[in-house]
Residue, then its C-alpha position, 0 to 999 in steps of 0.5 A: x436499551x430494550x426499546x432499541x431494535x438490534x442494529x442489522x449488521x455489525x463490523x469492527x476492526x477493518x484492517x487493509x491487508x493485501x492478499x499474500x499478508x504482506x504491506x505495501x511498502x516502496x516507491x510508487x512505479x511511475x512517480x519520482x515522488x510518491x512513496x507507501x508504507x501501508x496494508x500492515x493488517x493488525x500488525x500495524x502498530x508493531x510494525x510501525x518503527x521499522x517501516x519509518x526506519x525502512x521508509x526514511x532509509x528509501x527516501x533519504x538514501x535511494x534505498x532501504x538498507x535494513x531490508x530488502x523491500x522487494x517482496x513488499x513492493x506496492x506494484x507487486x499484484x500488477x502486470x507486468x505490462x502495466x507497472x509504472x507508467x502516469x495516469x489511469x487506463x481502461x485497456x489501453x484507452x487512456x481515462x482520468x486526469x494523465x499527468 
């Protein structure tokens, strides 16, 4: 409407991407559980039959026999020092619930 003031700022389709484009997809380090399949930008619902297979393959069998799901890895920005490992540290100092 003409009445309406223009809104201040406007913003759609907010895709999680991680930095190098590629999804997180694998196990979480430090959980025997915990898996992830997400981050696959606007390629999401392309991508989605073959991360099932790839994630059923990882969770059935141990490993995703399709794909090699290393350079996917969920813990692939973290330090080295700092991949696997239960609850959440502030340097060295342990905070938040610990497992």
């Amino acid at each position: 409407s003409l009445l309406k003031p223009a809104p201040e700022h406007v913003g759609a389709c907010i895709r999680p991407c991680p930095p190098d484009a590629l999804p997180f997809m694998g196990q979480i380090a430090g959980f025997s559980n915990a898996f992830i399949s997400a981050g696959h930008n606007c390629w999401g619902i392309l991508w989605g039959p073959v991360s099932g297979l790839l994630m059923a393959e990882l969770i059935l069998d141990g490993q995703a026999k399709t794909v090699d799901l290393a350079p996917f890895s969920p813990d692939r920005f973290l330090p080295r020092a700092k991949r696997g490992g239960k609850g959440r540290k502030m340097g060295d100092k342990p905070v938040g619930e610990q497992w």
